[in-house]
DOVO-125310 format. One record per residue (C-alpha): x, y, z; residue in one letter. Coordinates in steps of 0.25 Angstrom, whole numbers, plus 5000, padded with zeros to 4 digits. Example, Ala and Ser with C-alpha at 12.3 -4.5 7.8 and 13.67 -1.06 7.14 Angstrom:
residues 2
5049; 4982; 5031; a
5055; 4996; 5029; s
//
This chain:
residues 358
5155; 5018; 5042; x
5161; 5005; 5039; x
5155; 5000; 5025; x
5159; 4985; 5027; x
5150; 4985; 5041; x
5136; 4992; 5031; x
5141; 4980; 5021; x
5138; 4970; 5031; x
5125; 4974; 5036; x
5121; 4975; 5024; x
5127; 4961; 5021; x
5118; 4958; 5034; x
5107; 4965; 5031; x
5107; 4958; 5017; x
5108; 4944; 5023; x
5095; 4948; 5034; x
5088; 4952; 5018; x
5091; 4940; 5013; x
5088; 4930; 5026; x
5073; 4939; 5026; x
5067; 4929; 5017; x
5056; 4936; 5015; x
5062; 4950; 5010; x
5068; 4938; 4999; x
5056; 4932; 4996; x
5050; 4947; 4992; x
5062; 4950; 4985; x
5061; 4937; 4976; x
5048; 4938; 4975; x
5047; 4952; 4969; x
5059; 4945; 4959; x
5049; 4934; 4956; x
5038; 4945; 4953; x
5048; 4954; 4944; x
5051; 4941; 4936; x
5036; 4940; 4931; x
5035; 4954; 4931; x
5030; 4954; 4917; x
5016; 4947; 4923; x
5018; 4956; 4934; x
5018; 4967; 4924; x
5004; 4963; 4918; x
4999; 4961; 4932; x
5003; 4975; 4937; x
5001; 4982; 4924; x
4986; 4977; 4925; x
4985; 4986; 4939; x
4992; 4998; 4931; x
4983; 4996; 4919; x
4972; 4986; 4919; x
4970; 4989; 4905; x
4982; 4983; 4901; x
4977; 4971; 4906; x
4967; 4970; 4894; x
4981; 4967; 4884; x
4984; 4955; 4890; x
4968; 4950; 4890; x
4965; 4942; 4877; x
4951; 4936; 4883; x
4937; 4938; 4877; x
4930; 4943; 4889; x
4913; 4939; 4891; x
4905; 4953; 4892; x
4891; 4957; 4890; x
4886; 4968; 4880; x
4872; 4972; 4886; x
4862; 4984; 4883; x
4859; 4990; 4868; x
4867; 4986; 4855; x
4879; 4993; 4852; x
4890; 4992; 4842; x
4899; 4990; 4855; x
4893; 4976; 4857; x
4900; 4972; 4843; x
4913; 4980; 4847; x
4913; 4970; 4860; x
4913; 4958; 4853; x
4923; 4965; 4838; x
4933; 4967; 4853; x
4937; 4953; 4854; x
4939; 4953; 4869; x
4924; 4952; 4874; x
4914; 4940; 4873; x
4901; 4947; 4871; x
4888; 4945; 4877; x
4874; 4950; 4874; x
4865; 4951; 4888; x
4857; 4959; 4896; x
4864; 4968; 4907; x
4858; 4961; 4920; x
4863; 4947; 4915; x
4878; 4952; 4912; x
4880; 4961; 4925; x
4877; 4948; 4930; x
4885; 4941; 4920; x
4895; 4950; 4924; x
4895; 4947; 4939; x
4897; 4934; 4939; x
4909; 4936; 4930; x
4903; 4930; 4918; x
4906; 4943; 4909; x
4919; 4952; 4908; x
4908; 4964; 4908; x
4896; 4970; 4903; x
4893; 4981; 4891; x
4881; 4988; 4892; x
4877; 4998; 4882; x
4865; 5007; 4882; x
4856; 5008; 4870; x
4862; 5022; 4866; x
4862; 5025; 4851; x
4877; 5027; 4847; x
4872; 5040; 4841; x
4868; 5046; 4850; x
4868; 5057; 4858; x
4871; 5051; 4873; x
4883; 5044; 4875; x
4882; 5029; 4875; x
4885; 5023; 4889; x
4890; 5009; 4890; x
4890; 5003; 4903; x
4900; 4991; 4906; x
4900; 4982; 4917; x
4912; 4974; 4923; x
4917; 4968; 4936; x
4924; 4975; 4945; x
4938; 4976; 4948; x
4942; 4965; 4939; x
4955; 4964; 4930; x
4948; 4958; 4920; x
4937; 4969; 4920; x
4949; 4980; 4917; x
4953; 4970; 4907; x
4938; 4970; 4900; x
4937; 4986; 4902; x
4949; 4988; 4895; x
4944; 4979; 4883; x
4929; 4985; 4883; x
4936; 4999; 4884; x
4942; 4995; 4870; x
4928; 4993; 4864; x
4921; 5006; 4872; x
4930; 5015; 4866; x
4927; 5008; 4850; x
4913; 5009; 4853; x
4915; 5025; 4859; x
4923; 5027; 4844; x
4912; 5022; 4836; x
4901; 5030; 4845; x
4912; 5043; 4843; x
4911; 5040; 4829; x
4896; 5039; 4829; x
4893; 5053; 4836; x
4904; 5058; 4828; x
4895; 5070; 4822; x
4889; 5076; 4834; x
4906; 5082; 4835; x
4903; 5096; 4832; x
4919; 5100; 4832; x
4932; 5092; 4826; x
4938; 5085; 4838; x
4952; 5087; 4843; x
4960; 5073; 4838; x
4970; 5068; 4849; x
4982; 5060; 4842; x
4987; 5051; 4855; x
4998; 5044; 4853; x
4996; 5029; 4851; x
4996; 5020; 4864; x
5008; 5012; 4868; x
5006; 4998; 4868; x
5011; 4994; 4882; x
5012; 5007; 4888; x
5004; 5003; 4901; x
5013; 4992; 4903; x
5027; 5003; 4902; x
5022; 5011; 4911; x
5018; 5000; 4921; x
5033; 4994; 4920; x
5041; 5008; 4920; x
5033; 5015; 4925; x
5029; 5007; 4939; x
5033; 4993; 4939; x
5049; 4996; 4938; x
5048; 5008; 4948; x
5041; 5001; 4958; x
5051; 4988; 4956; x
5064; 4997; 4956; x
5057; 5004; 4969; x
5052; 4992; 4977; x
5066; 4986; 4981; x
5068; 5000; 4987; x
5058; 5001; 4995; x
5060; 4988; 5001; x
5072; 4990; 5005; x
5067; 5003; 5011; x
5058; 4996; 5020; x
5067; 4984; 5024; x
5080; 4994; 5029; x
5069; 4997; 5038; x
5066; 4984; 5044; x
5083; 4981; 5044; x
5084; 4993; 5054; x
5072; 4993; 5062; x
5074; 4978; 5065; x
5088; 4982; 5071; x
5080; 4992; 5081; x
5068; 4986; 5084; x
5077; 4971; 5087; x
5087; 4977; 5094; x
5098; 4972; 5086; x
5107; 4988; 5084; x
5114; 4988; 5096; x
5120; 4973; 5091; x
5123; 4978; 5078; x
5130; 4990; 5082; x
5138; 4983; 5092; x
5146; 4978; 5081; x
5156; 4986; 5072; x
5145; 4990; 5063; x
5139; 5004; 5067; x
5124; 5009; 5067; x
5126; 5014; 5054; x
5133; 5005; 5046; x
5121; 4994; 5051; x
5111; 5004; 5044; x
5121; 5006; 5030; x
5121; 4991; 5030; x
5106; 4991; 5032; x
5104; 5002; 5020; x
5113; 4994; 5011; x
5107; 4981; 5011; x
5093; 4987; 5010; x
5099; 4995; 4996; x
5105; 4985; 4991; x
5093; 4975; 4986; x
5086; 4987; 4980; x
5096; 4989; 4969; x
5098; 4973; 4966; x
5083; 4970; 4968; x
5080; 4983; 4958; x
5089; 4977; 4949; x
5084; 4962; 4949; x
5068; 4970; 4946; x
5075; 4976; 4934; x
5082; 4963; 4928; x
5069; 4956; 4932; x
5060; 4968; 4923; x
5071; 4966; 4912; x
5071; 4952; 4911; x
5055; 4953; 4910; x
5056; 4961; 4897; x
5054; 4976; 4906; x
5066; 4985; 4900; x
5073; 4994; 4910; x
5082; 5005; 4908; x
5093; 5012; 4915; x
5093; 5001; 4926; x
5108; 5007; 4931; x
5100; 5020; 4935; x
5088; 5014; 4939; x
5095; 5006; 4950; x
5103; 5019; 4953; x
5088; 5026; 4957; x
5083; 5013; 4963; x
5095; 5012; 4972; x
5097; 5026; 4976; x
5083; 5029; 4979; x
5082; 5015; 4988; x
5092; 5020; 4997; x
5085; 5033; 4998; x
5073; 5025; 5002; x
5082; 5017; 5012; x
5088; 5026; 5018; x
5075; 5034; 5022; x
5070; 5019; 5027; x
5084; 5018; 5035; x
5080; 5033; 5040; x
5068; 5029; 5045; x
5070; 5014; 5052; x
5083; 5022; 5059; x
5073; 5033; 5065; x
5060; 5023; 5069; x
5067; 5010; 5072; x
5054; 5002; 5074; x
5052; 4995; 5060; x
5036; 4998; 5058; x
5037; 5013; 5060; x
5049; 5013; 5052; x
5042; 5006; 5040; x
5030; 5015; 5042; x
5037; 5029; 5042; x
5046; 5022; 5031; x
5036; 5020; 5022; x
5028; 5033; 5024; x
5039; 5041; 5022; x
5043; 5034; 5007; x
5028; 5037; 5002; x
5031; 5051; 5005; x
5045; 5052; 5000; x
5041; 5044; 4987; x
5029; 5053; 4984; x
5039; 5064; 4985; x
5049; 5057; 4977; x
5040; 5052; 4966; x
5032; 5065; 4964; x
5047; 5070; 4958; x
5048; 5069; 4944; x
5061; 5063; 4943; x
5059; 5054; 4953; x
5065; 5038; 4955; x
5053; 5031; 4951; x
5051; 5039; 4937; x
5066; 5039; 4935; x
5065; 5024; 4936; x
5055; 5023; 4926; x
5063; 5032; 4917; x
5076; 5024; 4918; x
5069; 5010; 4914; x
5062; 5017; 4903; x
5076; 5024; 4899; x
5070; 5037; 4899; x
5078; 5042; 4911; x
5088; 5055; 4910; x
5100; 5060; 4916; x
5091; 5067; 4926; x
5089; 5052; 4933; x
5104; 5055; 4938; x
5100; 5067; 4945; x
5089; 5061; 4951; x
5098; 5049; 4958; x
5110; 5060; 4959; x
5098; 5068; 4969; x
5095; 5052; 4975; x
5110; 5049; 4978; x
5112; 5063; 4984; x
5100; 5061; 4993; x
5104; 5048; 4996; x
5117; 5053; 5001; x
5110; 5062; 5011; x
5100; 5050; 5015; x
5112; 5043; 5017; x
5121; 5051; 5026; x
5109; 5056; 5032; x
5105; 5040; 5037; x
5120; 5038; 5040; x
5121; 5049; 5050; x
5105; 5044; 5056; x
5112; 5032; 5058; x
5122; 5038; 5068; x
5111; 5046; 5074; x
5103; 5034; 5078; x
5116; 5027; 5081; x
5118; 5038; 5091; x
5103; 5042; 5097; x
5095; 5027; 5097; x
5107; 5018; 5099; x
5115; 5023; 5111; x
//
């Protein structure tokens, strides 16, 4: 194989990248996302957890405490994040529909000593942020009101409880494990599925337009078209990964062992090309081969991430620092299977070369 024929379809196939304007426009934009990823953060954060949402929420919001007198009316309004009204429960439901409330409190006329539970009904819109955002708050004050009620009933305990000491909660935690634990993964990843899809589309395009028997014509063999083909599909997944790093860094996110994370980042990309490069060789027709494609990376990703030590969760535990030496074997097993792949694809090459082409 003649490397300086695999570097100029990759210089070829890099030039066809950039001229496809609107594989540029997607890769700038997901740069323009990463730089204001700290409001993405937030947004996404708020699907992970809709309770976090209540942190950044400063607003009194309007509900409506009907039914029976309670102390809980005066641990509403003690909260600070609720404007409290006093109506009946026909007149807020309706309040409540046209938007005019946040929600509505109803509580029963349920002595709090005594012998059946008190049960408190609450009314909100549904499938509203800010409803999570007001279930969150009203959670708060339910759970003050159930303490004082504990308190209450406290001598109907006929034996001494067990006391649990948790430890004390994290202030941010939520927001660690979105970031480490999802949002730098899927980041570090998507670059490699891209390319994974798109050396599809480069080799497909050559069968279905007819255009192999041209390129094979000149010096450059079968095989090197495809190595070139491979190259310049790898070789944005490593910058781009790099760039979605310096942009996370330069948004305040700090991430460790960004040399090994590359390493996995780059040595599982080829994998996943390589089985794309596997499959648009044997199909040749580009919509089966993206549909085979994809079917066969859900199963091979199941099976990868049901393994302890697999890519994604060394990923997380390189930008957290917590990584050790056992990542190496883990890329050591990687590179030795990606050696296989690759003389496997290499003599494919020849086979197709041989059976399809002559």
């Amino acid at each position: 194989m003649d490397f300086r024929h695999v570097y100029i379809i990759t210089k070829k196939e890099l030039g066809a990248i950039n001229a496809e304007k609107t594989i540029i426009l997607a890769i700038l934009l997901q740069l323009f996302i990463a730089m204001f990823s700290s409001f993405l953060i937030v947004g996404l954060a708020a699907m992970y957890d809709p309770d976090a949402l209540s942190d950044y929420s400063r607003q009194k919001y309007p509900i409506a405490y009907t039914g029976s007198p309670s102390p809980l009316e005066e641990l509403l309004r003690e909260s600070g994040d609720f404007v409290v009204y006093e109506m009946d429960l026909g007149t807020a439901v309706t309040a409540l529909e046209e938007r005019k409330l946040s929600g509505v409190v109803w509580v029963p006329d349920t002595p709090p000593d005594a012998d059946e539970p008190v049960k408190i009904t609450l009314y909100t819109i549904k499938n509203d942020i800010q409803s999570s955002v007001v279930n969150s708050k009203l959670r708060d004050v339910f759970v003050t009101y159930e303490e004082s009620l504990r308190a209450i009933r406290g001598d109907r305990i006929s034996s001494v409880p067990i006391v649990v000491d948790l430890p004390p909660e994290v202030p941010g935690t939520n927001f660690y494990e979105f970031v480490y634990g999802l949002l730098i993964p899927l980041l570090i990843f998507m670059p490699a599925i891209i390319s994974a899809a798109l050396i599809i589309d480069m080799i497909t395009e050559e069968f279905q337009h007819d255009t192999i028997e041209t390129l094979i014509s000149t010096p450059v063999t079968f095989s090197e078209m495809i190595w070139g083909k491979v190259s310049a599909c790898f070789v944005i997944v490593p910058v781009q990964a790099a760039v979605w790093i310096a942009l996370m860094v330069v948004n305040g996110i700090s991430v460790a062992g960004i040399v090994p994370i590359l390493l996995h980042v780059s040595v599982a990309s080829l994998l996943m090309i390589l089985l794309s490069a596997f499959v648009a060789l044997h199909y040749r027709e580009r919509t089966s081969a993206q549909f085979i494609f994809s079917t066969a990376l859900v199963v091979v990703l199941i099976g990868v991430l049901s393994l302890p030590a697999n890519p994604a969760n060394l990923i997380v535990l390189l930008s957290i620092g917590a990584a050790g030496s056992e990542h190496w074997l883990v890329l050591a097993v990687m590179a030795g299977t990606l050696a296989l792949g690759m003389a496997a694809l290499n003599r494919y090459t020849h086979l197709v070369e041989k059976t399809a082409l002559q």
